[in-house]
DOVO-524892 format. One record per residue (C-alpha): residue number from 1; z, y, x. Coordinates in steps of 0.1 Angstrom, whole numbers, plus 2048, in hexadecimal, padded with zeros to 3 digits. Each point is the difference from the previous one (the first is absolute). Layout:
% residues N
+-----+-----+-----+-----+
: pos :  zz :  yy :  xx :
+-----+-----+-----+-----+
: NUM :   Z :   Y :   X :
...
+-----+-----+-----+-----+
END
This chain:
% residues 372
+-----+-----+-----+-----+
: pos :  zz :  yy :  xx :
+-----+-----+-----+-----+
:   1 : 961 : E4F : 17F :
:   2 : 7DA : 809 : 80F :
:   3 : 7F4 : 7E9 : 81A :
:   4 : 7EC : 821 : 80E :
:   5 : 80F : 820 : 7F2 :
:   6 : 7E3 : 819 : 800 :
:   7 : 816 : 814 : 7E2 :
:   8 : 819 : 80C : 814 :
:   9 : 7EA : 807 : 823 :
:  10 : 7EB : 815 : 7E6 :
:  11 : 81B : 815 : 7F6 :
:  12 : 809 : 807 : 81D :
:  13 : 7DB : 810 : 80A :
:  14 : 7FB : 809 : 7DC :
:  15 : 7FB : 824 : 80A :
:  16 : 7EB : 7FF : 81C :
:  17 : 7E8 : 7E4 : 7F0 :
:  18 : 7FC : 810 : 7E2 :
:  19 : 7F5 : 81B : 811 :
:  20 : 7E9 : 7F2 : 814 :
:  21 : 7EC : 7F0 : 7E1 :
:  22 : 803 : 81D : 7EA :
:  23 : 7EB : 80C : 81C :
:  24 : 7E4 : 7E4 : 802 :
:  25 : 7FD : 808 : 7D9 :
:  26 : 7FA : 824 : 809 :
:  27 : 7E3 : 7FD : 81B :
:  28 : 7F6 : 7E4 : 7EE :
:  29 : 7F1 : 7E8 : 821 :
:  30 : 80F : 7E0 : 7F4 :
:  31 : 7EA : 7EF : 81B :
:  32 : 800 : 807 : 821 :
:  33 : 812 : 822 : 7FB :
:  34 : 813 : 811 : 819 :
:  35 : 821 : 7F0 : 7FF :
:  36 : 7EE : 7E2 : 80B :
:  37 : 7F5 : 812 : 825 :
:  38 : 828 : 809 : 805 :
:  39 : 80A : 7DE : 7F4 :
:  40 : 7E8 : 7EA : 81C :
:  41 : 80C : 81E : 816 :
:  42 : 822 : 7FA : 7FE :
:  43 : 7FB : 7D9 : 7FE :
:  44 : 7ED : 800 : 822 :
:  45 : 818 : 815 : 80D :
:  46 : 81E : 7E9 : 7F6 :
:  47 : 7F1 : 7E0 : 80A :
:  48 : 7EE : 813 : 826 :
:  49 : 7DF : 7F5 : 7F4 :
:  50 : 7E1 : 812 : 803 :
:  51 : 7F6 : 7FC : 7E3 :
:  52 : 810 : 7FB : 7DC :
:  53 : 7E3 : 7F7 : 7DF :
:  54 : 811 : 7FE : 7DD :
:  55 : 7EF : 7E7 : 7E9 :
:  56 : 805 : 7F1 : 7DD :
:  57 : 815 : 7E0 : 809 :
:  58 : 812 : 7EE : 81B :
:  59 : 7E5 : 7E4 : 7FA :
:  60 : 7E7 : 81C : 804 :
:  61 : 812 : 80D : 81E :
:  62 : 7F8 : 7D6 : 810 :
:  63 : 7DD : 7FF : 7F3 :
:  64 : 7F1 : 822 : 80C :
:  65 : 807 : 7F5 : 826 :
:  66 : 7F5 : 7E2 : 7FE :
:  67 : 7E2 : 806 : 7EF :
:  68 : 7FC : 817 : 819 :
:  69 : 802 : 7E6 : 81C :
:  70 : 7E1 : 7EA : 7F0 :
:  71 : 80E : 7E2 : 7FC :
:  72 : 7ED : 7E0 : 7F6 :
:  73 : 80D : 7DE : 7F1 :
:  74 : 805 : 7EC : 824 :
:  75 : 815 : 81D : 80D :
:  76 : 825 : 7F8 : 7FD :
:  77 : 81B : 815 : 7FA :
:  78 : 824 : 7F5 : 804 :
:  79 : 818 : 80B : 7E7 :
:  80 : 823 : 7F3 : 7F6 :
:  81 : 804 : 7E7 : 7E4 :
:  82 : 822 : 814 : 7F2 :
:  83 : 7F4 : 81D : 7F3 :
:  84 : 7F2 : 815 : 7E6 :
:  85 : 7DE : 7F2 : 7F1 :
:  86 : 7ED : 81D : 80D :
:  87 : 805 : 7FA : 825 :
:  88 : 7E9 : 7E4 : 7FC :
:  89 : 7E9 : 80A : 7E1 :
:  90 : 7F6 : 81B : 814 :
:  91 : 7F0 : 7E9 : 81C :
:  92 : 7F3 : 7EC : 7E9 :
:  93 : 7F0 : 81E : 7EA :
:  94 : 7ED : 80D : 821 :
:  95 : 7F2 : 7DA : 804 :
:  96 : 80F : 7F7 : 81D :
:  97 : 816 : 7E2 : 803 :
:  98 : 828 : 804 : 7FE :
:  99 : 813 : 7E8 : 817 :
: 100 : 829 : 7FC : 7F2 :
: 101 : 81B : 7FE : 81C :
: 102 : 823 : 7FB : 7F9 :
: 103 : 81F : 816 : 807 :
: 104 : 81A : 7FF : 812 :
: 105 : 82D : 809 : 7F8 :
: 106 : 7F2 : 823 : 7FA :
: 107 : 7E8 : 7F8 : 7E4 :
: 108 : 7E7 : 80F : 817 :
: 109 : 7DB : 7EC : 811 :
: 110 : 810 : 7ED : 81D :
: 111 : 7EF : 806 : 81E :
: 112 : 804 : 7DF : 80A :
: 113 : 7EF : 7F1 : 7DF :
: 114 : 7E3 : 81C : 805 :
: 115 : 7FA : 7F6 : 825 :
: 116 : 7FB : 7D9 : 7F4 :
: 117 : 7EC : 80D : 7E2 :
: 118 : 7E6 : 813 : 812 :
: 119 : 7FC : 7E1 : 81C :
: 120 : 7F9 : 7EA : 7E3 :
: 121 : 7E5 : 812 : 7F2 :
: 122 : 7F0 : 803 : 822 :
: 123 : 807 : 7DE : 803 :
: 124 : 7EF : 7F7 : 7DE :
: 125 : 7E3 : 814 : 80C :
: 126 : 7F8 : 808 : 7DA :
: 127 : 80E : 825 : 7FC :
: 128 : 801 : 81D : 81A :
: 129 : 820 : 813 : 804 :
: 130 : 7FD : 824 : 7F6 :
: 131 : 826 : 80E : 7F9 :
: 132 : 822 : 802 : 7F6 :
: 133 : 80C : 80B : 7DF :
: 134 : 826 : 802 : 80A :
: 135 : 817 : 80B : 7E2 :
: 136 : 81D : 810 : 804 :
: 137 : 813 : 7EB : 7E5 :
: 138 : 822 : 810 : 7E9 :
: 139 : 7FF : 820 : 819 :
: 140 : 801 : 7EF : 824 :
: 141 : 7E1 : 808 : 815 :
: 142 : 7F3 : 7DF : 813 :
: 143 : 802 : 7F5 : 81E :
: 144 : 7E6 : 819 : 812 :
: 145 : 807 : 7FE : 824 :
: 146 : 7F6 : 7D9 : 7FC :
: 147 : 7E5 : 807 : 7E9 :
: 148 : 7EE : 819 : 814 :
: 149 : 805 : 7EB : 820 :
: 150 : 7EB : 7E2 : 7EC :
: 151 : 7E8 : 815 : 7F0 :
: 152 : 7F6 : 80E : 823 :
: 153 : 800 : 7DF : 80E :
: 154 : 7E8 : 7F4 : 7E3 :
: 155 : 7EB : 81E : 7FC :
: 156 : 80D : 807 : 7DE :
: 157 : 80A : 81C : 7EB :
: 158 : 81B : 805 : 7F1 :
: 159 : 807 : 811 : 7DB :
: 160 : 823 : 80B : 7F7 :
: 161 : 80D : 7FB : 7DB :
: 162 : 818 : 81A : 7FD :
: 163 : 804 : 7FB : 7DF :
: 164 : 824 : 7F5 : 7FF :
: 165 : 808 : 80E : 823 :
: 166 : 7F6 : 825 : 7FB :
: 167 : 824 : 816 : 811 :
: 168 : 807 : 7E2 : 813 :
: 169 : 7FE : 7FF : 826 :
: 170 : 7FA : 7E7 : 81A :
: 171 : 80C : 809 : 826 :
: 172 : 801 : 823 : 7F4 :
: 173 : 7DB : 804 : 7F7 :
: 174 : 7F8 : 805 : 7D6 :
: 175 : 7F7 : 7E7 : 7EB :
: 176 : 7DC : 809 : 7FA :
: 177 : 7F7 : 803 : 824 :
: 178 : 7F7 : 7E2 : 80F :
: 179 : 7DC : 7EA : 806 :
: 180 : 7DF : 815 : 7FA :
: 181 : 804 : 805 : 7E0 :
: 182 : 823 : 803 : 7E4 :
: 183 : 805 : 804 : 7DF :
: 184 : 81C : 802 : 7E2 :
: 185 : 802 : 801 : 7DC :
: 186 : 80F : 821 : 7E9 :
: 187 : 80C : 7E5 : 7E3 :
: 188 : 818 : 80B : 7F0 :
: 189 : 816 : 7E8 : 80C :
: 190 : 7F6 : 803 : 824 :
: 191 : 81D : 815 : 81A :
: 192 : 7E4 : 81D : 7F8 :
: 193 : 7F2 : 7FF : 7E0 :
: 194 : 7E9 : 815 : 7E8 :
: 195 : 804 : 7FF : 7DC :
: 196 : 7DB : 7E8 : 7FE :
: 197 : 7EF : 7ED : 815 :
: 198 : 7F7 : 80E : 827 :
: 199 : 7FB : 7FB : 820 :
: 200 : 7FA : 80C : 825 :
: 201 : 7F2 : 7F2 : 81D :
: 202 : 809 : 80D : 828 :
: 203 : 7EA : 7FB : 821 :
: 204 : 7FE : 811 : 81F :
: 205 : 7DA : 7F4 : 803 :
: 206 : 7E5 : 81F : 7FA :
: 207 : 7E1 : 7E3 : 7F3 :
: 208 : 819 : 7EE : 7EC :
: 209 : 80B : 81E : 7F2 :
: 210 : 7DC : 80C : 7F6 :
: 211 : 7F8 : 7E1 : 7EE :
: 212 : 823 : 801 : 7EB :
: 213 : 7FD : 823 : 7F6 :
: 214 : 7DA : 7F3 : 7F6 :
: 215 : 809 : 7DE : 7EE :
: 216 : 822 : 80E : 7F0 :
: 217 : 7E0 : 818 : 7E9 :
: 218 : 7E0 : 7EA : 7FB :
: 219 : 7F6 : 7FD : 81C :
: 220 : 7F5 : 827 : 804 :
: 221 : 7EF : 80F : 81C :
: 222 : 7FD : 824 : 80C :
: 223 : 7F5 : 808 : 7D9 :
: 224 : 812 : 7F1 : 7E3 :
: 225 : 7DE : 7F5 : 7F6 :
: 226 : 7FB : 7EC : 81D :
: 227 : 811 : 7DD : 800 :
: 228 : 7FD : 7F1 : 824 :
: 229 : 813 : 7DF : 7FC :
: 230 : 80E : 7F0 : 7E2 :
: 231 : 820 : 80E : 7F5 :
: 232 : 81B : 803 : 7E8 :
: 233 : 80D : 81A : 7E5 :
: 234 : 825 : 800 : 814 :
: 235 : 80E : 824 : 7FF :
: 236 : 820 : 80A : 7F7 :
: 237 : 806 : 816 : 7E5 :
: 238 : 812 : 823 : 809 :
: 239 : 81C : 7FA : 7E6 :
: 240 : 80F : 7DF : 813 :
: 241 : 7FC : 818 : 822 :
: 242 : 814 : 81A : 7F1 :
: 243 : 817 : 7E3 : 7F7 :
: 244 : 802 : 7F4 : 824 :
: 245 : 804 : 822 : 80F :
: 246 : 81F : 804 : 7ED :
: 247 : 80D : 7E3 : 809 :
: 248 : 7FB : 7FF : 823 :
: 249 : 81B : 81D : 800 :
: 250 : 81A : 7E9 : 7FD :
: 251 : 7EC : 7DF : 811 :
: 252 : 818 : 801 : 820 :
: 253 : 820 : 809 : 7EA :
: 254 : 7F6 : 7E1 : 7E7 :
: 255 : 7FB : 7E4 : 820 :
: 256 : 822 : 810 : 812 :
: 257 : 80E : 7F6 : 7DE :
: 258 : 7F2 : 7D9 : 7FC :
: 259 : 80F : 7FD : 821 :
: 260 : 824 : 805 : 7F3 :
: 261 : 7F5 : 7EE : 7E0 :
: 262 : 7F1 : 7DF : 814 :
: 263 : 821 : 800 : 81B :
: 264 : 819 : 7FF : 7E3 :
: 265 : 7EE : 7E5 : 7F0 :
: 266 : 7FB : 7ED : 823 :
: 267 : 825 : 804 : 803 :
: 268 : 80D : 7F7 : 7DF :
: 269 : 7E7 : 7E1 : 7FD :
: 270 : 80A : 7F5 : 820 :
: 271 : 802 : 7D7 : 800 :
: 272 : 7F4 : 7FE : 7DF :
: 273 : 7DA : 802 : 802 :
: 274 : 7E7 : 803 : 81E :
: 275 : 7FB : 823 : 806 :
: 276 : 7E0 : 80E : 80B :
: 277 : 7FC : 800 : 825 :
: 278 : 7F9 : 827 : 80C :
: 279 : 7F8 : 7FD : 82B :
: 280 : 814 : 818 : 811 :
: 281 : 7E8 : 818 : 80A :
: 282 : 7F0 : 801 : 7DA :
: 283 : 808 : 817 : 7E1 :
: 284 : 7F6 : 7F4 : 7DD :
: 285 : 7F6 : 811 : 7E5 :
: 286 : 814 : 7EC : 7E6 :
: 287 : 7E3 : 7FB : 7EA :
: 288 : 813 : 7E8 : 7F3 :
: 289 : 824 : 7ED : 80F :
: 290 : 7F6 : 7DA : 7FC :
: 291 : 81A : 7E2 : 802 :
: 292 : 7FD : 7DA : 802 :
: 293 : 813 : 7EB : 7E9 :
: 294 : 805 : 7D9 : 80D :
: 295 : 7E3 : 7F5 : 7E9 :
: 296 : 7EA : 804 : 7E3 :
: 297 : 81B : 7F0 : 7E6 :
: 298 : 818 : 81F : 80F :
: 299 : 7EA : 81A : 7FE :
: 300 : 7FA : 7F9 : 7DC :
: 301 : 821 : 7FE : 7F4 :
: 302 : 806 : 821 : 815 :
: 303 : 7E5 : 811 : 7EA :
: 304 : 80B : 7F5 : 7E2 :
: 305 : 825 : 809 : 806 :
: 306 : 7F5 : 824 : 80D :
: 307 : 7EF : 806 : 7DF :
: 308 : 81E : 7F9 : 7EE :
: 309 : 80F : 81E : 814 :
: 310 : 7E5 : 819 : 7FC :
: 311 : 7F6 : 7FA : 826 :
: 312 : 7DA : 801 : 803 :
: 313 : 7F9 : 7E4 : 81A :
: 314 : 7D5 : 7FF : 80C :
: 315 : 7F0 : 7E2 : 812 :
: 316 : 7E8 : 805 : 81C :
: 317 : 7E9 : 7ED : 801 :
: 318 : 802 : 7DE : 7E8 :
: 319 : 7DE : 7F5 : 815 :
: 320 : 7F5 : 804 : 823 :
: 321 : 7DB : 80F : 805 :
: 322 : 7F1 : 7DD : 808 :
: 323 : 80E : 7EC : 7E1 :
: 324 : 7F4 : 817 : 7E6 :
: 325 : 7E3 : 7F8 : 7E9 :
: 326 : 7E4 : 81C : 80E :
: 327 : 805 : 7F3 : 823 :
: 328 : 800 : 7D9 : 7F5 :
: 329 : 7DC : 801 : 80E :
: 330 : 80F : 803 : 825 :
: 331 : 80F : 7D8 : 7FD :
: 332 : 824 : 806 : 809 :
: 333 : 820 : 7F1 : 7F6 :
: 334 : 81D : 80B : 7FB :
: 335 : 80A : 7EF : 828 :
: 336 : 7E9 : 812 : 80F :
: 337 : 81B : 823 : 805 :
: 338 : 824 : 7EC : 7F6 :
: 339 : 815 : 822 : 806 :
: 340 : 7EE : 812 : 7E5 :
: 341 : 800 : 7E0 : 7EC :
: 342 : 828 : 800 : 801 :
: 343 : 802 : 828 : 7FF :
: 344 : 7ED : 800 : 7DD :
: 345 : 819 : 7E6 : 7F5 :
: 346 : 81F : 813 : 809 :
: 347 : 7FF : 829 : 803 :
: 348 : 80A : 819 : 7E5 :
: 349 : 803 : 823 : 808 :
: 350 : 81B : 816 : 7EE :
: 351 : 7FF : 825 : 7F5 :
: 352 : 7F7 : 814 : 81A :
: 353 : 7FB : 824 : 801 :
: 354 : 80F : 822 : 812 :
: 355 : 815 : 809 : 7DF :
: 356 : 81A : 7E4 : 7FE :
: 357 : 81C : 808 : 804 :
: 358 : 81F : 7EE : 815 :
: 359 : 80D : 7F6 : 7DD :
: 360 : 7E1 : 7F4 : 7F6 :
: 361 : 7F9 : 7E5 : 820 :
: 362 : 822 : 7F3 : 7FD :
: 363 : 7FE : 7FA : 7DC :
: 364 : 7DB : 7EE : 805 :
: 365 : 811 : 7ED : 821 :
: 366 : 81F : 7F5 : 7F1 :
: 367 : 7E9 : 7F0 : 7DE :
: 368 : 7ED : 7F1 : 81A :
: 369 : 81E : 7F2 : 815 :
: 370 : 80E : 7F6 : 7DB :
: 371 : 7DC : 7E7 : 7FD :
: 372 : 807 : 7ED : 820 :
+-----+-----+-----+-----+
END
C-alpha cells in the first residue's frame, strides 16, 4: 500500500500529461515557457488573487517575499513551532529573527499564544514585530479571521503558507488568499504537486508584486542585464507547469474525493484515537489525515505493528521548530510551547490520498483498531 499514490492519479491523466510535455520537448522553453503564463493564470484565478508567480520551491515561494520586505536581524517574525522546517528557515535565511508560537486542537498557530507572543517581544523591547508566518498545517487553513484582526492591531503582515492547505477553504474564501502576501508548495506530495520541486506565490499588492516578479530572477530590472536588488535564480521550469496544468483538471474532483476518504476514516476511528479537529465553516485539503495515539510508547508500537501489515504510517513532525539544533541559538526549551511539545510526541498520519478506495480505509482502520 502507497502512503501517497501518485501511480494511479497518473494514469488516470496519463493522456493529457503526456501530451502536455511531449509539447514542452517540442518548443523547447524549459524555463519560463508558455505553459508557465497559463499555469500562474489559472492559479490566480483559482485562489482570486491578483497576482500568481511560479518559482523553484515552496522554501523559495517564503523567501522571495520576505526578501522582498527587507527585513533585518531585530525584526521578528512569528511562526508556529509545529511545522515543516522551512516555515522558519525561511525567516531566518532573510536575517530577520523567527519568533515560535504554539498551536492549538487544530495543529494550527493559536491566536491566543500569537497575541501573548508578540506582547512579549514588545515587552522585552529587544526585537520589533514585523509579521506572521501562519501555516496551514495537514490541509486546514488557520485561523485567519483572528490572525488578521491581530495583525492589524499590531501593524503586521501577514504571510500565508499554503503549502499543506493549497484546495482548502476557510469561511468560503481559498486557501492561498489571505494576509498580503500567500504561498504553497508543488511537492510531489503536496494536494497539487509537480513531478520536482516548485512553487507559487499570490498577492493582490501591485509594489509587492514588482519586487517578486524581480527577486524570483536575479534581481532583474527593465533589462536582464540590469540587476536592481539582490535576487535569486527561482523559476520554475515549464515541464513541472505542464505537470500542474494537467493536474489541476482534476484538483476539485481529487479534494471532493479526500473528503469521502477523511469522513469514513473520522467515522470508523471514532473513540479510538483523537481525530483532527476541522471548524465548521473550514474545508481541508487532507494533505495528510493525522491521529493522536495516548502517548509516545503507543504510537510506537502502532508503527511497528502497521509495518507488519504493509500499512505505511508517517510521523509529523518528531521535533517542534524551537527544539531543533539550527534554532538552538534562540535559548528555548522544550516548555516554552507544551502543545507542540506533546503533539511531536504523539501524531502519526496514515495513508492518505484521493485513490483509496472504501476497501482500502477499512482495512488500514480496522489494523489500526486491531493495535489499541
Amino acid at each position: 500500500m502507497q502512503f501517497i499514490d501518485l501511480n494511479q492519479q497518473y494514469r488516470k491523466i496519463e493522456e493529457d500529461m503526456n501530451g502536455r510535455i511531449h509539447k514542452v520537448l517540442e518548443h523547447q522553453h524549459f524555463i519560463m515557457g508558455p505553459e508557465i503564463q497559463e499555469m500562474e493564470k489559472k492559479l490566480a484565478a483559482f485562489t482570486g488573487r491578483k497576482y500568481a508567480f511560479s518559482c523553484s520551491s515552496g522554501t523559495d515561494a517564503l523567501i522571495i517575499p520576505l526578501m522582498a520586505m527587507e527585513l533585518s536581524k531585530t525584526d521578528a517574525v512569528f511562526v508556529p513551532s509545529f511545522t515543516f522546517f522551512s516555515s522558519g528557515e525561511c525567516v531566518a535565511l532573510v536575517g530577520a529573527t523567527p519568533v515560535f508560537v504554539d498551536c492549538d486542537e487544530t495543529y494550527n498557530i493559536s491566536p491566543e499564544k500569537l497575541r501573548e507572543a508578540i506582547k512579549k517581544v514588545k515587552e522585552e523591547g529587544k526585537l520589533t514585530p514585523k509579521g506572521i508566518i501562519p501555516v496551514d498545517l495537514f490541509g486546514l487553513p488557520a485561523d485567519y479571521d483572528e490572525i488578521l484582526s491581530i495583525a492589524e492591531e499590531y501593524h503586521l503582515f501577514v504571510l500565508e503558507d499554503a503549502a499543506q492547505g493549497f484546495g482548502g477553504e476557510y469561511k468560503g474564501k481559498k486557501a492561498g488568499s489571505f494576509g498580503e502576501v500567500s504561498t504553497t508548495s508543488f511537492f510531489p506530495a503536496k494536494p497539487l504537486g509537480c513531478y520536482g520541486d516548485g512553487g507559487a506565490i499570490f498577492t493582490d499588492d501591485d509594489d509587492l508584486a514588482d519586487k517578486i516578479h524581480s527577486i524570483r530572477v536575479h534581481g532583474q530590472g527593465t533589462s536582464r542585464y540590469d540587476n536592481i536588488r539582490i535576487g535569486l535564480n527561482a523559476r520554475m521550469d515549464t515541464i513541472q507547469a505542464a505537470v500542474i496544468l494537467s493536474k489541476l483538471e482534476i484538483f476539485e474532483e481529487e479534494i471532493r474525493q479526500r473528503q469521502k476518504i477523511a469522513k469514513q476514516y473520522s467515522e470508523e476511528l471514532q473513540g479510538c484515537f483523537r481525530l483532527p479537529v476541522i471548524p465548521d465553516d473550514c474545508l481541508s485539503a487532507w494533505a495528510q489525515f493525522t491521529l493522536q495515539a495516548k502517548d509516545e510508547e503507543q504510537r510506537n508500537f502502532i508503527i511497528q505493528k502497521m509495518k507488519e501489515f504493509d500499512i505505511p504510517i508517517m510521523v509529523y513532525y518528531i521535533l517542534p521548530l524551537h527544539m531543533q539544533t539550527a534554532f538552538k541559538y534562540l535559548n528555548y526549551n522544550e516548555k516554552d510551547l507544551p502543545v507542540c511539545a506533546e503533539f511531536c510526541k504523539k501524531v502519526f498520519s496514515v495513508p492518505m490520498h484521493p485513490y483509496l478506495s472504501e476497501d482500502d480505509v477499512s482495512f488500514i482502520c480496522d489494523k489500526l483498531k486491531s493495535c489499541i
